[in-house]
Steps between C-alpha positions, in 0.01 A plus 500: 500500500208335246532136451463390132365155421744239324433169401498319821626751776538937516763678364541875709432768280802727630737716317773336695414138478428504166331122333861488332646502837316326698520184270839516506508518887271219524703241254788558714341475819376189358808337351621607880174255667593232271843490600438465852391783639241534761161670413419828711149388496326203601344336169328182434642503117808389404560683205745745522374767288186498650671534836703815326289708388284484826809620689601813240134576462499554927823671503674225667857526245725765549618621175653787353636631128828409417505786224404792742796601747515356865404876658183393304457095547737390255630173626316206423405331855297168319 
């Protein structure tokens, strides 16, 4: 999987995590952290979208398509 520069962190360049995606993943996951939620990694920032993208960047959320059937991933785990 290539990595792809963004503004301030790397965006995977994958057919199934497309930039679309993985924004998406990564606002939840952060509207999650600033709810409450405990971080999966230790981090010396405290803002949560920083903290967000690190974790769907490494793979750390489990996700899957809500429009593709379950046989194939199709219930949304985040």
């Amino acid at each position: 999987m290539a990595l792809r520069p963004n503004a301030h962190n790397t965006v995977p360049d994958d057919a199934e995590l497309s930039t679309y995606r993985f924004i998406i993943i990564s606002a939840k996951r952060a509207r999650q952290l600033q709810s409450g939620a405990r971080s999966f990694l230790p981090t010396s920032t405290k803002k949560a979208t920083v903290s967000a993208t690190e974790e769907v960047r490494r793979g750390l959320i489990t996700w899957t398509d809500p429009g593709r059937p379950v046989e194939e991933g199709g219930s949304e785990v985040i």
